[in-house]
Backbone as a ProteinNet text record, in pm:
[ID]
protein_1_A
[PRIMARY]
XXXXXXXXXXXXXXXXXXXXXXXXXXXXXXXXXXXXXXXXXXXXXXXXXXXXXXXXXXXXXXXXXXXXXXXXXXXXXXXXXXXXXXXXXXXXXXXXXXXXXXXXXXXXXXXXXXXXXXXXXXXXXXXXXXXXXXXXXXXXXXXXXXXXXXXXXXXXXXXXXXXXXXXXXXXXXXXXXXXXXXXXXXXXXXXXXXXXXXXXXXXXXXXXXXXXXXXXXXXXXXXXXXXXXXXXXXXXXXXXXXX
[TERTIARY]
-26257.6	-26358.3	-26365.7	-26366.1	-26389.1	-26527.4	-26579.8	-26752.1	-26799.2	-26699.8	-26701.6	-26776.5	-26730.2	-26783.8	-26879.6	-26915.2	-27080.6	-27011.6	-27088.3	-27032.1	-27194	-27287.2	-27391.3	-27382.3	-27409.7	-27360.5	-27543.1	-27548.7	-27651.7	-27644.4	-27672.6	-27715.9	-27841	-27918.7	-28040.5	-27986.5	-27891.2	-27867.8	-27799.1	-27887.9	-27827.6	-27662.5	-27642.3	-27509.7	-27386.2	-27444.5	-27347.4	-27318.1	-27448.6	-27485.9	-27375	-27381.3	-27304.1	-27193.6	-27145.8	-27005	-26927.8	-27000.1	-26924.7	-26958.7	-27059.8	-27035.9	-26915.9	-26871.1	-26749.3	-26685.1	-26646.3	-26522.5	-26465	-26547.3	-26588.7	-26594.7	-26595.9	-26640.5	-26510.9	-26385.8	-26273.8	-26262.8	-26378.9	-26329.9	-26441.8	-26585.8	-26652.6	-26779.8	-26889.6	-27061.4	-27080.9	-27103.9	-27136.2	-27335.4	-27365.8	-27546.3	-27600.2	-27709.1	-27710.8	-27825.3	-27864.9	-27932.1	-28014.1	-28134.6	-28150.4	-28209.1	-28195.1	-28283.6	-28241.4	-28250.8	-28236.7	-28288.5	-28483.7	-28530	-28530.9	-28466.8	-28501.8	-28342.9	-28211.9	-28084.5	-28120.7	-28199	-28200.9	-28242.5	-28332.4	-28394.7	-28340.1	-28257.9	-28148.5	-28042	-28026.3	-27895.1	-27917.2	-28050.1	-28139.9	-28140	-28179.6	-28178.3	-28053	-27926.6	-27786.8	-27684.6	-27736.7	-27615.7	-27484.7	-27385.7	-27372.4	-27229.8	-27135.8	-26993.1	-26957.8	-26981.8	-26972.6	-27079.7	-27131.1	-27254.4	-27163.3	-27188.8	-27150.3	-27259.6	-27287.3	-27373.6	-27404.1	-27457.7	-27440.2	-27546.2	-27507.5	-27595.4	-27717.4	-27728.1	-27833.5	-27914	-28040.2	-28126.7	-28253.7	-28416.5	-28466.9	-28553.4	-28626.4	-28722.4	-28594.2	-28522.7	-28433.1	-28315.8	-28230.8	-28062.5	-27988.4	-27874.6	-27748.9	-27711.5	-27773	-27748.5	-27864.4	-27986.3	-28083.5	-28050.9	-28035.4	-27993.2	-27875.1	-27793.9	-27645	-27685.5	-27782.3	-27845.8	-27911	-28019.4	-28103.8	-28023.7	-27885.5	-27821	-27752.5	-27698.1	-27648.8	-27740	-27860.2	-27961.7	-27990.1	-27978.3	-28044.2	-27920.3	-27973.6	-27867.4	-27805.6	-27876.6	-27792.5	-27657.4	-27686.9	-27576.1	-27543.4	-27545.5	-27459.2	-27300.5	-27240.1	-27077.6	-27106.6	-27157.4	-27116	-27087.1	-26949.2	-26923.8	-26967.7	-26975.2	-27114.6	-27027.2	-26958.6	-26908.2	-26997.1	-27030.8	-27102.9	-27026.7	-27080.9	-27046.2	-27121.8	-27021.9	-27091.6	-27072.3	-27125.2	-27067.3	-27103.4	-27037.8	-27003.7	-26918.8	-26889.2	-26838.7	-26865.3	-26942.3	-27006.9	-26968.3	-26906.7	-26832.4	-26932	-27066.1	-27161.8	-27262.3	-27210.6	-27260.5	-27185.2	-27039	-26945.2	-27013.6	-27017.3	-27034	-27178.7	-27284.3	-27406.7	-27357.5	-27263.1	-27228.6	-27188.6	-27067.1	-26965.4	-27057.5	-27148.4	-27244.1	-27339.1	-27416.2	-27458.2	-27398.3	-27261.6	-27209.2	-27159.7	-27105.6	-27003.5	-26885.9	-26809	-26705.7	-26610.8	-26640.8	-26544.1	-26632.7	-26618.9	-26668.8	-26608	-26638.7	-26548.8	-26597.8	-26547.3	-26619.9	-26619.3	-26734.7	-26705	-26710.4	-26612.4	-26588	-26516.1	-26491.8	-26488.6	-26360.6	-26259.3	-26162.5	-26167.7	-26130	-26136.3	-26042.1	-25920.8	-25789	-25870.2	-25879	-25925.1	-26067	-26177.5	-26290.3	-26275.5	-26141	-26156.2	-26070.6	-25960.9	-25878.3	-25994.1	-26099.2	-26157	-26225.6	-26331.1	-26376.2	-26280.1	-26164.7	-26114.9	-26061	-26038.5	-25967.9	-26033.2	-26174.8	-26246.6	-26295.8	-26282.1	-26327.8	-26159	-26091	-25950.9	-25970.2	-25989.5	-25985.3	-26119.1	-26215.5	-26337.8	-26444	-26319.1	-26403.9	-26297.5	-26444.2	-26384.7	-26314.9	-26196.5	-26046.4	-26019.6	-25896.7	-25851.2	-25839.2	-25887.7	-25807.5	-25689.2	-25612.9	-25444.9	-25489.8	-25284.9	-25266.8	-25110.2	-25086.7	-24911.7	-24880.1	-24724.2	-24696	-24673.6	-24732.1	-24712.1	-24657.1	-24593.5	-24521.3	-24604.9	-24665.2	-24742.3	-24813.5	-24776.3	-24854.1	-25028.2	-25107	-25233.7	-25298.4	-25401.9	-25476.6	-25633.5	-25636.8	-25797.8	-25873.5	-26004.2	-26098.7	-26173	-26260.1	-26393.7	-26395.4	-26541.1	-26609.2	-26524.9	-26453	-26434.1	-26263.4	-26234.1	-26090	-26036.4	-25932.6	-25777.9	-25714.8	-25644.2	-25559.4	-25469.2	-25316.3	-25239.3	-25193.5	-25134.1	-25107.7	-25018	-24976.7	-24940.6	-24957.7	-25009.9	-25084.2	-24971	-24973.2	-24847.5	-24854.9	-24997.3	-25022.4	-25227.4	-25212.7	-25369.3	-25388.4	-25525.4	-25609.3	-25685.4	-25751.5	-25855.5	-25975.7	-26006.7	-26070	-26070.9	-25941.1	-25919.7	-25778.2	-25712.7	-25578.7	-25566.7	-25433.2	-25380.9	-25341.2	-25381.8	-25314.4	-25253.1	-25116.2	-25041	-25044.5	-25127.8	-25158.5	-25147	-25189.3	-25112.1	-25300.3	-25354.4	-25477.7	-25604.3	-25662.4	-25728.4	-25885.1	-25876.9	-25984.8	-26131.7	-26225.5	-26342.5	-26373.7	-26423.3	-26424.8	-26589.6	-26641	-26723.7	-26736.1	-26653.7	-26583.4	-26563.9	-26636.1	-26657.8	-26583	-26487.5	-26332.3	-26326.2	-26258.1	-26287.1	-26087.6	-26019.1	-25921.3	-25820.3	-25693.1	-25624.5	-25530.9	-25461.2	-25322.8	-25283.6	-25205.5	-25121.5	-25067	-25060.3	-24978.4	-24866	-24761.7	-24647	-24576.3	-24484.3	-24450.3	-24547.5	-24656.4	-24764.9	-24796.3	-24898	-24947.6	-25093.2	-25149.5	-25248.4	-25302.7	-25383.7	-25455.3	-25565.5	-25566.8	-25697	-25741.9	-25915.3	-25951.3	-26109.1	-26088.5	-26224.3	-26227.9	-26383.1	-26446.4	-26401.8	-26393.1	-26344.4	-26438.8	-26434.7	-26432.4	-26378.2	-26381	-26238.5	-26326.9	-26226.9	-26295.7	-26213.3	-26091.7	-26016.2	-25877.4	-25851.9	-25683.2	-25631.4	-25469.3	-25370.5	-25301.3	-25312.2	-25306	-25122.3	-25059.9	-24964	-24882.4	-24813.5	-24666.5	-24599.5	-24578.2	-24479.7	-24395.4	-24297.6	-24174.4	-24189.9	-24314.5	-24378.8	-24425.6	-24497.8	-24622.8	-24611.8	-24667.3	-24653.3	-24850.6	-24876.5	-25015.1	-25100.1	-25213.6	-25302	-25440.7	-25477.6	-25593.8	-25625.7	-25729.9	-25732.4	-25886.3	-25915.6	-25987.1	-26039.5	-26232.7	-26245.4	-26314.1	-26273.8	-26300.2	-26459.5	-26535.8	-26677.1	-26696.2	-26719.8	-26685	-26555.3	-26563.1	-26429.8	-26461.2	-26449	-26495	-26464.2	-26526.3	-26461.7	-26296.1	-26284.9	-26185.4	-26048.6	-26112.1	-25982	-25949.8	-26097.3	-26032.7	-25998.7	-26039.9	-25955.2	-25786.9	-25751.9	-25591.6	-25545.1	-25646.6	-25541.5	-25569.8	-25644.3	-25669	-25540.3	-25499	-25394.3	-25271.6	-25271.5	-25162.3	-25136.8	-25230.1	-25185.9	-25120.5	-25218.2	-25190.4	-25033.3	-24988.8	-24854	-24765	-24752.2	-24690.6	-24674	-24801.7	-24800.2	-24777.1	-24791.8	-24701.3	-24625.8	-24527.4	-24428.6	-24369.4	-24357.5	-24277.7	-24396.9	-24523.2	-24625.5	-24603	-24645.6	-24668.1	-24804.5	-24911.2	-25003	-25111.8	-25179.4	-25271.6	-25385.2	-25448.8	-25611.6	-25714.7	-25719.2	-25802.1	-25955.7	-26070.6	-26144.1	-26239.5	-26353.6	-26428.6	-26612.1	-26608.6	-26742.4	-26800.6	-26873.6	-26883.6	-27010
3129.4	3078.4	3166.7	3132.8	3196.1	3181.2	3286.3	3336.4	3321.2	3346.5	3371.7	3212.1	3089.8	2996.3	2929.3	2831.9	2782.4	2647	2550.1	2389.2	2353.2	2255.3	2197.4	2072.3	2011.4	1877.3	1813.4	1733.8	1646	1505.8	1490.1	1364.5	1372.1	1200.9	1237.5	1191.9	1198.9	1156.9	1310.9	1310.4	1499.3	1495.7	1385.6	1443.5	1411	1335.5	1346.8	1474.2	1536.2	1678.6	1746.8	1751.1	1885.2	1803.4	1645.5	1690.4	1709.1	1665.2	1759	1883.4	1956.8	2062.8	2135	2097.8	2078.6	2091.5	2001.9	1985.5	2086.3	2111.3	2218.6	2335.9	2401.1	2518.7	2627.5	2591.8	2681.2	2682.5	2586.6	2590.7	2649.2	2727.9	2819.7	2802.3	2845.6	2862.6	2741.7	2654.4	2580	2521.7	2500.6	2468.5	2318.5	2259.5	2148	2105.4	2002.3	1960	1781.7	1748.5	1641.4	1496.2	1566.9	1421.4	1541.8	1485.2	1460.1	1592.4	1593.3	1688.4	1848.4	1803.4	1956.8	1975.4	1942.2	1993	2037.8	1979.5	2022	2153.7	2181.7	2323.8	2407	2375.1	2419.2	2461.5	2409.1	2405.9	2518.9	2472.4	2610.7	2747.7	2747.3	2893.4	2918.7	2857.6	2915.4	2856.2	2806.6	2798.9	2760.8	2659.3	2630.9	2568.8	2573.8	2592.9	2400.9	2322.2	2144.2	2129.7	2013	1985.6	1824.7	1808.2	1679.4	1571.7	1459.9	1384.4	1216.5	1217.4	1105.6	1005.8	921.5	814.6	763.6	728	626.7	732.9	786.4	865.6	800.5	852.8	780.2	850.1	982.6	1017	1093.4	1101.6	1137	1103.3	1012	923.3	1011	983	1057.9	1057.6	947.2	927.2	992.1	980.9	1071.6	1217	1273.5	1411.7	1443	1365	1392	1390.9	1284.8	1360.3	1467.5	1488.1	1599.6	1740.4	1744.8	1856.2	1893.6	1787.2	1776.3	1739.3	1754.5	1758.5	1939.3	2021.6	2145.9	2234.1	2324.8	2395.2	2472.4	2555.5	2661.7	2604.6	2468.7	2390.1	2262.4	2239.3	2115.4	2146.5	2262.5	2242.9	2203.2	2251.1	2187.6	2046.1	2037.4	1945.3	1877.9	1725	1682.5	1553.9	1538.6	1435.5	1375.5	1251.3	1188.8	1045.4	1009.1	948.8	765.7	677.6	579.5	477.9	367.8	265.2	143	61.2	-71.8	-69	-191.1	-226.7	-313.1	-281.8	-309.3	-220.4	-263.8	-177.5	-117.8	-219.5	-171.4	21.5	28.4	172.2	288	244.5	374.7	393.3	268.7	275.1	313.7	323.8	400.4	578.3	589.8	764.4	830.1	751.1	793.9	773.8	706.5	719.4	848.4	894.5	963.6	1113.8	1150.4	1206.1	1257	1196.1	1244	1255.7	1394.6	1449.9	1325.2	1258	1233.3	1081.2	986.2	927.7	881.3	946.5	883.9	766.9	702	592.9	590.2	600.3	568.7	473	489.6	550.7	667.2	795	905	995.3	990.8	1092.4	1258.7	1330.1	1445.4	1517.9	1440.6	1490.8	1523.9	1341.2	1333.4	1371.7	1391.5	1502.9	1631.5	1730	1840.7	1854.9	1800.8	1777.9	1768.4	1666.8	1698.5	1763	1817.8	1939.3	2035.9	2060.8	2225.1	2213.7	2086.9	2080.7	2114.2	2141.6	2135.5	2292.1	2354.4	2543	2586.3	2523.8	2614.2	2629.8	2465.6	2481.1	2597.9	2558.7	2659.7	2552.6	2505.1	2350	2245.4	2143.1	1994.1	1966.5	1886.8	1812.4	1696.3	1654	1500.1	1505.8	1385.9	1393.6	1373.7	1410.7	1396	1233	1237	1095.4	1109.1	955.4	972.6	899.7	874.4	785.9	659.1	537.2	405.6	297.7	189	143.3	0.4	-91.5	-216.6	-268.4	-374.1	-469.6	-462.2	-475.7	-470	-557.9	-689.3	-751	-617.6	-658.8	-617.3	-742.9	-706.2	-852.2	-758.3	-787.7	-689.9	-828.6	-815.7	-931	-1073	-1091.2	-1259	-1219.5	-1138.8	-1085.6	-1040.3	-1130.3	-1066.2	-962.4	-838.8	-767.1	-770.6	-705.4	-645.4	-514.9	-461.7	-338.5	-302.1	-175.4	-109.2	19.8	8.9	156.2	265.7	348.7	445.8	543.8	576	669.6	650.3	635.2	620.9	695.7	748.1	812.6	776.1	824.4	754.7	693.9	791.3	784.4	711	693.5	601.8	584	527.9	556.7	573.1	551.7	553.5	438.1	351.9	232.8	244	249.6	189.3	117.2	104.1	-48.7	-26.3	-157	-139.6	-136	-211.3	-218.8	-108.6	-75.3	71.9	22.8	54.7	26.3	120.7	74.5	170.8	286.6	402.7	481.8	410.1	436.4	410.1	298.8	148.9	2.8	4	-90.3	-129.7	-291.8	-236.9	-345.8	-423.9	-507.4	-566.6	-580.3	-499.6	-482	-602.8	-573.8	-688.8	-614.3	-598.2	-545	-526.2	-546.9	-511.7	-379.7	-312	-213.5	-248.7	-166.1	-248.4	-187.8	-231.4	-251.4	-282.3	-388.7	-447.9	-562.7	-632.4	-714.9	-754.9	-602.2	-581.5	-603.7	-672.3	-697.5	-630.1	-553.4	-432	-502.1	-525.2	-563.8	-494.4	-406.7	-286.1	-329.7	-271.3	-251.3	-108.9	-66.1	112.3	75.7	228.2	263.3	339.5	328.5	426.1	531.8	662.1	767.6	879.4	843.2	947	827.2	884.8	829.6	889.6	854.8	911.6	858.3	916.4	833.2	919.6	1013.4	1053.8	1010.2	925.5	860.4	976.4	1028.4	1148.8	1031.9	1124.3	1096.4	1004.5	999.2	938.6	816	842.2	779.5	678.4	594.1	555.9	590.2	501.1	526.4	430.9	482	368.5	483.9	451.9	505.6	553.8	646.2	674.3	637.3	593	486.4	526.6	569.4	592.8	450.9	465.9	372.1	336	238.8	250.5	162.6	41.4	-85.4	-111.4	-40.1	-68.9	-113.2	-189.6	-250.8	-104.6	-133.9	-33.6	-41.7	-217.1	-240.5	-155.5	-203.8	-185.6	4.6	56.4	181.7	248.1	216.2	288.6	240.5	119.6	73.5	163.8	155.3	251.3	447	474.4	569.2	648.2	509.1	535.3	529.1	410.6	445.6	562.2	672.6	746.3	861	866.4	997.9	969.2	822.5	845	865.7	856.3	895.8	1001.3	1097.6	1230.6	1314.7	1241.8	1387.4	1250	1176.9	1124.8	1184.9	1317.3	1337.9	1439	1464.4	1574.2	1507.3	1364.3	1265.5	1352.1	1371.1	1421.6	1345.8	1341.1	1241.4	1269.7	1185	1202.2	1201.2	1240.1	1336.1	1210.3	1271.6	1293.6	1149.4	1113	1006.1	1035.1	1057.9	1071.1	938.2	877	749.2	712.2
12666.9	12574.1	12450.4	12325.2	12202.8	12172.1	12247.9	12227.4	12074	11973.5	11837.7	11772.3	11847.9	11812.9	11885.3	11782.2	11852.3	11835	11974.9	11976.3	11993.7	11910.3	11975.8	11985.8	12120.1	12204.6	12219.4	12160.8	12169.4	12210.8	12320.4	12365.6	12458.6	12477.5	12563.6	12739.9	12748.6	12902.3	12982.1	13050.7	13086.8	13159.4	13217.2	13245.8	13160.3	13040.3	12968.6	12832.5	12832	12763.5	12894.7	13041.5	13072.2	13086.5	13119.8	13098.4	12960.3	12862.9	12695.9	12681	12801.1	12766.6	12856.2	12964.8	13040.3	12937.9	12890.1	12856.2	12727.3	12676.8	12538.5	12600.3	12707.7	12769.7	12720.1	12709.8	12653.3	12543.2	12417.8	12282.9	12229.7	12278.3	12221.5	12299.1	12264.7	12321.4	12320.4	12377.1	12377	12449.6	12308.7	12336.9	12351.8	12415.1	12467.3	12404.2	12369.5	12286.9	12335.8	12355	12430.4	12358.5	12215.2	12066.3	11990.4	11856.1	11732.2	11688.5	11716	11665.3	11704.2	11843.6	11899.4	11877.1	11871.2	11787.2	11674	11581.8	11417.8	11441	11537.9	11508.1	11566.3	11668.9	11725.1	11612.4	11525.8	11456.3	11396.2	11298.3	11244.5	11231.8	11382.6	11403.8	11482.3	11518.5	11544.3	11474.9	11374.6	11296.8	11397.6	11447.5	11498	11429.2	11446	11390.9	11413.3	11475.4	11505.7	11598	11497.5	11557	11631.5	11796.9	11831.9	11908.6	11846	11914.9	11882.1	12003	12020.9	11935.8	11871.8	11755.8	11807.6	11932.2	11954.6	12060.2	12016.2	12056.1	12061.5	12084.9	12062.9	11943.7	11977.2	11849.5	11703.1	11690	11608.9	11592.5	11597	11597.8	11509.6	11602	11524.2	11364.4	11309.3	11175.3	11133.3	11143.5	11099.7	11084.7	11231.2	11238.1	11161.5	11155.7	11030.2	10880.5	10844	10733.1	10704.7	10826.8	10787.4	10771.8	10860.8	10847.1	10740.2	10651.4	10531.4	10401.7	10482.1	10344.6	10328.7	10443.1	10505.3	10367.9	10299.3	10262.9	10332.4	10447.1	10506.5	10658.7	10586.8	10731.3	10645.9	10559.1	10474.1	10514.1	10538.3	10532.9	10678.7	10749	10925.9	10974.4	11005.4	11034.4	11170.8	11152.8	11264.1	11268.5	11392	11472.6	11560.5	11532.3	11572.7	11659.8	11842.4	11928.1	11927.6	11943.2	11908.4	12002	12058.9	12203.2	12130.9	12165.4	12173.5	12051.7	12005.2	11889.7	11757.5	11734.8	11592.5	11485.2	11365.7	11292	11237.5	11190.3	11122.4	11161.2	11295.6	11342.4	11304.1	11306.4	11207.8	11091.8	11010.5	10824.4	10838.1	10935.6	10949.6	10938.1	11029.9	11062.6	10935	10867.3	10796.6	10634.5	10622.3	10499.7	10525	10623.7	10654.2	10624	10669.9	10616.6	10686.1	10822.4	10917.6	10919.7	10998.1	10915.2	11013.4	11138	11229.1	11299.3	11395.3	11433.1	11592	11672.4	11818.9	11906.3	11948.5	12028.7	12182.9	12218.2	12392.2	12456.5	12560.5	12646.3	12615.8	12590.9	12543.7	12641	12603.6	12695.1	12675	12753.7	12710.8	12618.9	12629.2	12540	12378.5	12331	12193.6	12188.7	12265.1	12249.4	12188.8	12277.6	12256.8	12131.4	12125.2	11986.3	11872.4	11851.3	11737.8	11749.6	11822	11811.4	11755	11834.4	11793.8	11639.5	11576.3	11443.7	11409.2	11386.6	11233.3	11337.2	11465.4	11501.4	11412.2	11416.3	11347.2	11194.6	11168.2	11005.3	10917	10997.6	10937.1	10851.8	10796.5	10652.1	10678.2	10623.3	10622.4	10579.8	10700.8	10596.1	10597	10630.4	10619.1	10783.9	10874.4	10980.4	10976.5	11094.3	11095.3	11052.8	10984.2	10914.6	10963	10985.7	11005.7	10875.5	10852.9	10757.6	10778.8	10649	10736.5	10594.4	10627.9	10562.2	10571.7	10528.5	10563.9	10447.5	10452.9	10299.5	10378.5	10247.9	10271.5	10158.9	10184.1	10112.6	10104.6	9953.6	9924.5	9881.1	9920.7	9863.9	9810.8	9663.5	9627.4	9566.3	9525.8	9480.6	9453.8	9530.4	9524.7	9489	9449.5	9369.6	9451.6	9448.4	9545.6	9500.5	9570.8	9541.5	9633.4	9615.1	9685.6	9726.3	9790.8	9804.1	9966	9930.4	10075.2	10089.5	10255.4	10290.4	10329.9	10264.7	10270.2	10313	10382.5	10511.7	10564.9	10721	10738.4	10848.1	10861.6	10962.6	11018.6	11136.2	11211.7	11090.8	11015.4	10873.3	10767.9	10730.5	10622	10550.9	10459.6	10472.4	10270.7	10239	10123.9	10076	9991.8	9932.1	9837.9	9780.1	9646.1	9611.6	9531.9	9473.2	9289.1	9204.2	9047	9057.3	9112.4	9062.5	9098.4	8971.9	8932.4	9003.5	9092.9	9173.6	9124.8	9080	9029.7	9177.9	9180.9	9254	9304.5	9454.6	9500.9	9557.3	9518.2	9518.6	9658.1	9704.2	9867.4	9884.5	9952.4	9952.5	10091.4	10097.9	10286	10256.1	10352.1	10409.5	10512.7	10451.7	10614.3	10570.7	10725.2	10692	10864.8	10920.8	11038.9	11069.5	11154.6	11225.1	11258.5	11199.7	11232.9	11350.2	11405.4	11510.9	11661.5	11559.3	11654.3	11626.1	11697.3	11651	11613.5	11598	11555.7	11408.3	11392.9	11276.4	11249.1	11141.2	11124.8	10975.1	11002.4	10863.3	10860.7	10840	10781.3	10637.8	10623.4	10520	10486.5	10363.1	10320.9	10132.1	10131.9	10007.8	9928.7	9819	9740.4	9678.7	9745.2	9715.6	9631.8	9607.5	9537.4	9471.2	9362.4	9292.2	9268.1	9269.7	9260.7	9133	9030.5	8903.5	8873.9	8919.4	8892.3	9002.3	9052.4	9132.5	9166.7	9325.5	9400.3	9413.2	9499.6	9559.5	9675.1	9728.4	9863.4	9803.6	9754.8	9705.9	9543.8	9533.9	9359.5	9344.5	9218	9186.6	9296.3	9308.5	9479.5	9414.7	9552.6	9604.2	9745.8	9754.5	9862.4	9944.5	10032	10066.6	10237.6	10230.8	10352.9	10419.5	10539.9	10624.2	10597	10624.7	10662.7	10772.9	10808.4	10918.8	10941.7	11100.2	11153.2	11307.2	11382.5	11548.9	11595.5	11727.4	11834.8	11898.7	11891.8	11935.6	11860.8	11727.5	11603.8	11628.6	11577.2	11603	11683.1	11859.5	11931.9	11933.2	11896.7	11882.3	11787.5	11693.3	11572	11638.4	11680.5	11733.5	11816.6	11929.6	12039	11922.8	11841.5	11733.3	11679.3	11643.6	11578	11632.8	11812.5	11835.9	11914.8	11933.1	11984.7	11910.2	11775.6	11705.9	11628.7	11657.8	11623.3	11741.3	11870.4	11988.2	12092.7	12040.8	12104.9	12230	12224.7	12338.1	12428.7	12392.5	12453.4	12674.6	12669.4	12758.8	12820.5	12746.7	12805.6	12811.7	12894.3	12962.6	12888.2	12854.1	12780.5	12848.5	13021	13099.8	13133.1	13194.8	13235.7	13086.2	13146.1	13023.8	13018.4	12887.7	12892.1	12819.3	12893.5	12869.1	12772.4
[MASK]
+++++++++++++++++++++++++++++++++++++++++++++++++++++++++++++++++++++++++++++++++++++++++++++++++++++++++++++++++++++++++++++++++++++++++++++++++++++++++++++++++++++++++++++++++++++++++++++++++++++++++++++++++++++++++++++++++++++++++++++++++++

């Protein structure tokens, strides 16, 4: 265990507080937390390296508490992965406005639990989640207006579009586009949050575009998509479920 870090695990159902704290027990201190309000003050006074919890509480919700922590100055950088069930896209684009660095859905494995936790105890500060590279035509709709494009790399988060058209920054788009070598159809809502107005070697001019409404269904497919193609040959099992 790396004593050096702090994990606080908030949910109100106690055995699902100790089995994430299980499962977290080799990736730092891990503190338990049972609503909204008594984490915040928790957070407070330990400062607390990932805050993880679960959305639907009753006197304080995960989206509440993800604001109040990112309203707090002395804990605005802490990144706060927040747990979400069923599938309504509309509960991500609740987290990820709020200002969550990550969004997982349960039924909850332990592989991809402890994986995002430990990304953001290594990095220190908020990044991009892993992204693979992807090759796939993509429709945009914003107000009634068709676009085209292709996504030329995506993350659990959100992906990259090359597109000709200069999308205004903040521009809340409704998505279609396939996984290829599937037959999956992914059509989220995203917003454009960064451009690439200079064309690499990879890349031409697009945008870069975070997710906000995405099902449960959609993102655990793209989820299992990503991580088989970022450890193809690991064959390691994604363990134990916190539901």
């Amino acid at each position: 265990m790396d004593s050096t870090r702090t994990i606080l695990v908030v949910d109100e159902v106690p055995m699902f507080r100790e089995l994430g704290a299980l499962f977290l027990a080799r990736s730092g201190r891990v503190l338990t937390a049972a609503g909204g309000a008594e984490a915040l003050e928790l957070a407070q006074r330990e400062q607390p390296d990932v805050v993880l919890t679960d959305l639907f509480m009753p006197d304080m919700d995960g989206e509440a508490l993800c604001r109040a922590i990112k309203d707090d100055p002395d804990l605005q950088e802490t990144p706060v992965i927040v747990m979400i069930s069923g599938d309504h896209g509309r509960d991500r684009a609740r987290c990820v406005r709020a200002g969550a660095a990550d969004v997982l859905i349960k039924p909850l494995s332990r592989v991809p639990l402890v994986e995002a936790v430990n990304r953001f105890l290594r990095q220190g500060t908020v990044r991009g989640l892993p992204r693979i590279a992807l090759k796939a035509p993509v429709g945009l709709l914003a107000e009634n207006e068709e676009h085209a494009g292709t996504v030329r790399n995506i993350s659990r988060g959100g992906l990259f579009v090359e597109t000709p058209w200069q999308v205004p920054m903040r521009t809340e788009v409704q998505l279609h586009f396939e996984l290829p070598d599937t037959d999956t159809a992914v059509t989220p809502t995203a917003q454009a949050i960064w451009h690439q107005a200079n064309p690499d070697r990879l890349t031409g001019r697009g945008v870069g575009m975070r997710f906000l409404s995405l099902d449960g269904r959609a993102l655990r497919t793209l989820d299992d998509y990503i991580f088989e193609r970022m450890r193809p040959a690991s064959g390691a099992g994604r363990g134990g479920l916190l539901a």
